[in-house]
C-alpha positions in Angstrom: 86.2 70.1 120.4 82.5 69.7 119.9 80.8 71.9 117.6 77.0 72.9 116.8 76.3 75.0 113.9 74.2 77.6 113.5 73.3 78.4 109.6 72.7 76.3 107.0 73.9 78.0 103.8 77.2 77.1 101.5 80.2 78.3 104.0 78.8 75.7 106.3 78.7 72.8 103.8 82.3 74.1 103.4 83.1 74.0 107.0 81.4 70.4 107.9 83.6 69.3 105.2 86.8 71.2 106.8 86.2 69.6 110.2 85.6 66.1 109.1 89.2 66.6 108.2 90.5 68.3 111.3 91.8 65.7 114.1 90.2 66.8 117.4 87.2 68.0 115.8 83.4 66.7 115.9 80.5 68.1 114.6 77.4 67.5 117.9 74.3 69.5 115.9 73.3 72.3 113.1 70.6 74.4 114.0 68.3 76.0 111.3 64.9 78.0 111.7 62.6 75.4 110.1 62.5 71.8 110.9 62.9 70.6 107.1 66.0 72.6 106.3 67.2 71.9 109.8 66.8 67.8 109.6 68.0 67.9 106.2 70.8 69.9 106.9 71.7 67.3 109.1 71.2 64.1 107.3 73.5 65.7 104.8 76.2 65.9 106.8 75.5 62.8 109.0 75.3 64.7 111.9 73.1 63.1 115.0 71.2 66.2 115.9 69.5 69.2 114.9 67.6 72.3 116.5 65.2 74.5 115.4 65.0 76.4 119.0 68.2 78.4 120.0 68.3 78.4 123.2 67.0 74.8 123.4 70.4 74.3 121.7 72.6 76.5 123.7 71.3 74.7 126.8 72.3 71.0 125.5 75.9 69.5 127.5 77.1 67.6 124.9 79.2 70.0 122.8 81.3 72.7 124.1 81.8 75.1 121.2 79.1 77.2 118.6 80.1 77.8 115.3 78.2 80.9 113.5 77.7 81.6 110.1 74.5 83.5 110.5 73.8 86.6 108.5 76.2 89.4 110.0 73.9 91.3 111.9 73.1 88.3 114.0 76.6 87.4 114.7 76.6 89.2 118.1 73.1 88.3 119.6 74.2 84.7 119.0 77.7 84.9 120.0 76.6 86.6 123.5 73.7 83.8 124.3 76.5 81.4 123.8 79.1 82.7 125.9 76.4 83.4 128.5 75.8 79.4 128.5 78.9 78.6 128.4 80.2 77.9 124.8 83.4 78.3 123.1 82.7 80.5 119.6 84.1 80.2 116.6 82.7 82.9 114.3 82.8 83.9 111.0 83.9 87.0 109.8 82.9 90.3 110.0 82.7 89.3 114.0 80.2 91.9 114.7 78.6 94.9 112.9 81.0 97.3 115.6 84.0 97.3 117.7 81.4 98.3 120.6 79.9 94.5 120.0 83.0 92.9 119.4 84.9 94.7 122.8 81.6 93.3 125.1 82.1 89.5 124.1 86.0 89.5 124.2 85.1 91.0 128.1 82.7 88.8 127.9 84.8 85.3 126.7 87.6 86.6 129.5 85.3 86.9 132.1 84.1 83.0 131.7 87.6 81.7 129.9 86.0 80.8 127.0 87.6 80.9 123.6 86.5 83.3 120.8 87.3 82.5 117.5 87.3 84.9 114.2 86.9 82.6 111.2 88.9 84.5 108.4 90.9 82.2 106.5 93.6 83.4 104.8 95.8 84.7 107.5 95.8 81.5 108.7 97.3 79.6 105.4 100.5 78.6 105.0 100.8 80.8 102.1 100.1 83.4 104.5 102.7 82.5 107.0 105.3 82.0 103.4 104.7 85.9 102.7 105.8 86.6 106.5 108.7 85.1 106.2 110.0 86.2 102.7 108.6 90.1 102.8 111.6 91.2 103.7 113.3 90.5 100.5 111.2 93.2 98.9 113.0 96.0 100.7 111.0 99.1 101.7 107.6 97.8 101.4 105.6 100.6 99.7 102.2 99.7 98.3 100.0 96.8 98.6 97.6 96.2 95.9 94.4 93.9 96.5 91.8 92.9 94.6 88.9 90.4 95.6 86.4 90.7 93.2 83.7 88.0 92.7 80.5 88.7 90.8 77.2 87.9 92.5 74.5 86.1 91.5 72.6 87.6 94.0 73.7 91.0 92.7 71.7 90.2 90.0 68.7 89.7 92.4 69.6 93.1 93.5 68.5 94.6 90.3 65.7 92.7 89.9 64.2 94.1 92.8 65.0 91.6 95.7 67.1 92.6 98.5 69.2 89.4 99.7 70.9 89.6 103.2 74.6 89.9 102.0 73.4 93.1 100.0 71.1 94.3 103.1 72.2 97.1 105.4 70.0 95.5 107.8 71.9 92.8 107.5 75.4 94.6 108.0 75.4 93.8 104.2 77.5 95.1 101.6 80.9 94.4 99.5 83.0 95.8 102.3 81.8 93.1 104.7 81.6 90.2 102.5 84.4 90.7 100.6 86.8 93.2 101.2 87.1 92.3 104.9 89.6 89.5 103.5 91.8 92.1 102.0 91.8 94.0 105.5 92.9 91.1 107.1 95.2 90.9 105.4 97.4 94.0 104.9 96.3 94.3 108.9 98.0 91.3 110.1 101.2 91.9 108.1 101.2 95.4 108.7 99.0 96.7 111.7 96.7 98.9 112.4 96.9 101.6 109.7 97.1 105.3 110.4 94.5 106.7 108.2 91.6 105.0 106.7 89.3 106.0 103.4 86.7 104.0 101.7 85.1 105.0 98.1 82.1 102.6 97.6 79.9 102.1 94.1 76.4 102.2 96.1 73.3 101.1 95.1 69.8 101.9 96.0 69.4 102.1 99.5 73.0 103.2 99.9 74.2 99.3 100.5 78.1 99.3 98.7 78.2 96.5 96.0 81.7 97.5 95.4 84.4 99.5 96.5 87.9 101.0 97.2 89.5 101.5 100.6 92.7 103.0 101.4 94.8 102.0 104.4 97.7 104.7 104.9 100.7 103.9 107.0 103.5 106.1 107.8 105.8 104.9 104.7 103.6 102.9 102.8 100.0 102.6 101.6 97.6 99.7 100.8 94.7 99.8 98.0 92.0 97.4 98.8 89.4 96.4 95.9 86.3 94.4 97.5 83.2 94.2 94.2 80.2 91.9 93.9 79.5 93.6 90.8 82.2 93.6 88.5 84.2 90.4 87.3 88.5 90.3 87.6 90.9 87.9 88.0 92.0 88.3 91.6 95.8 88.7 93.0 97.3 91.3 95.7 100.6 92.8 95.0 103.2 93.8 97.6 105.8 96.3 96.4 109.3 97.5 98.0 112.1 99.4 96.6 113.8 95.7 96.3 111.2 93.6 94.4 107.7 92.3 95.3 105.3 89.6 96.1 102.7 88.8 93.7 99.9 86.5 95.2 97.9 84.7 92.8 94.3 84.4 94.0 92.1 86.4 96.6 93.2 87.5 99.8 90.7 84.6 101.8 92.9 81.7 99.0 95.8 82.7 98.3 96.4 80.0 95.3 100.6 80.7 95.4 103.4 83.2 95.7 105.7 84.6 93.6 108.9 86.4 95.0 110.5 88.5 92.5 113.6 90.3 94.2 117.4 90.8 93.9 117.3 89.7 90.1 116.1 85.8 91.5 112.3 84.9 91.2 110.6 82.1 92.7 107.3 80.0 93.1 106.1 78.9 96.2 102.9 76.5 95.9 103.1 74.4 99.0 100.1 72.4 97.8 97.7 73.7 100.5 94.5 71.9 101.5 92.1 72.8 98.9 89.3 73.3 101.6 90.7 77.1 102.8 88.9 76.0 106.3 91.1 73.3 107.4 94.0 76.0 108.6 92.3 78.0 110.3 90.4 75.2 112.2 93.7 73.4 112.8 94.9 76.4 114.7 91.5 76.6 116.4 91.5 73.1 117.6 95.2 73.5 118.4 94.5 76.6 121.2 91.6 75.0 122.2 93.2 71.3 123.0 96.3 73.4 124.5 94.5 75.8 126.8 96.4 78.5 124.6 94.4 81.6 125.8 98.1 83.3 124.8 97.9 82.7 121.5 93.9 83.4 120.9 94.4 86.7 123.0 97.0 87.9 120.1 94.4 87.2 117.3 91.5 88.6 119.6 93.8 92.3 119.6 94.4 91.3 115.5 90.6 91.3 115.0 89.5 94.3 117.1 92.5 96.2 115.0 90.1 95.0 111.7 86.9 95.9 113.1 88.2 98.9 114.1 89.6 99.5 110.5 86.3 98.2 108.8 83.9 100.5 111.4 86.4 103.6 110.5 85.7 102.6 106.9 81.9 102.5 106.9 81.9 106.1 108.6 84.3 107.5 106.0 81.8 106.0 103.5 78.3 107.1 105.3 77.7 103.4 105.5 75.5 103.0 108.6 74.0 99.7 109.8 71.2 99.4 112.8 73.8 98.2 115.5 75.3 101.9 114.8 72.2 103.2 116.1 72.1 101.4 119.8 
């Protein structure tokens, strides 16, 4: 699997430094706007070759796979001119600003039998696959608590008067997006696609959400999801049955260790993951990809359109409305 990049921020520097540690993987090229952030982007990282033109980019042969970390808005546009020149995707998450988007480049990726990725990295931890196997020692599984709260610098920008993508509507900004989207991957992939869906956002000026609650209901059980870029906490999820529960220490996208507590035994599961959270998730990548595994990506392609639907049902509830809304 050969990759190019396109973005240049922090979650790529995090990624380069994922793949150099994934077998199977190579980094080809990073594309950035500008020709000085591009190059240097590249040197960094010691990779050969940069862009500064996409399609001059999309059109190279010698890598057969795009990874975006663009700002969300942009995810589709780019997605679609790669698909349409014949590139595997890996994206990050949200996918897209709708399910609309999301549903034309899964047709899309079919069509050509291209893979398409959703970077979200906790699902794909083995901390994540621990709580699968031991949830059933909690019982009747009741309520799922889950905070991910992080406070932003750039929050702080926000009130002085700048408007930075990740808090721009524009942008398909917001807490909800950024953060929470973590904790709905979460609950979603150990517990579906819920049956009712509420969000109650702190907005800001302009009506972007910096923070917010959203409440996934299921037929027996119901999960509280905390997403803020404008408060500080520590950060944990909770999963609670009628036998015991599962306390997660860290944020839903980390998932530092488990606790079990159930039928009067407790016990710690640290399994001493990778402390890059990328590295999972790019092992399973690389491992469908080397495979010809379009089984297995299928199954997390119906996983993410059960999120985006979630997250789009949640921005409605909410009034949150971005421009791709609007098309």
């Amino acid at each position: 699997m050969k990759i190019a990049t396109i973005g240049s921020g922090f979650i790529v520097d995090r990624f380069m430094e994922a793949a150099r540690q994934v077998d199977g993987i190579e980094v080809y090229g990073v594309y950035s706007r500008t020709e000085e952030r591009a190059k240097a982007f590249a040197e960094k990282h010691a990779v050969q070759n940069y862009f500064t033109d996409v399609d001059a980019m999309l059109a190279d042969q010698g890598y057969d796979t795009v990874y975006i970390a663009s700002p969300n808005s942009l995810h589709y546009e780019y997605a679609k001119a790669a698909l349409d020149s014949d590139k595997h995707i890996i994206c990050e998450k949200p996918f897209t600003s709708t399910v609309e988007e999301l549903e034309t480049l899964i047709e899309l990726s079919r069509d050509k039998g291209l893979f398409l990725f959703e970077a979200v990295t906790g699902i794909h931890l083995p901390h994540f696959r621990a709580i699968e196997q031991e949830l059933h020692k909690v019982g009747d599984l009741k309520i799922i608590q889950a905070n991910y709260s992080q406070y932003s610098s750039r929050y702080d920008k926000l009130k002085a008067g700048e408007v930075p993508n990740v808090f721009n509507l524009e942008f398909s900004g917001g807490a909800l997006a950024d953060l929470n989207i973590y904790n709905l991957h979460f609950v979603i992939r150990l517990l579906g696609r819920p049956e009712a869906v509420t969000y109650v956002p702190n907005k800001f000026e302009g009506g972007v959400d910096t923070s917010g609650v959203c409440v996934l209901q299921y037929g027996n059980s119901v999960a509280t999801c905390i997403g803020s870029k404008d408060t500080k906490s520590e950060n944990s999820i909770l999963l609670q049955g009628d036998a015991g529960y599962i306390k997660v220490n860290g944020s839903a996208n980390i998932i530092d260790s488990v606790e079990v507590v159930a039928n009067g035994e407790e016990e710690l599961i640290d399994l001493g993951q990778n402390p890059n959270n990328m590295v999972a998730e790019l092992e399973d990548f690389e491992a469908m990809y080397r495979s010809r595994d379009h089984g297995a990506a299928e199954a997390w392609l119906e996983h993410s359109v059960s999120v985006m639907e979630t997250f789009e049902k949640a921005r409605e509830s909410a009034g949150i409305i971005y421009p791709a809304d609007r098309k």
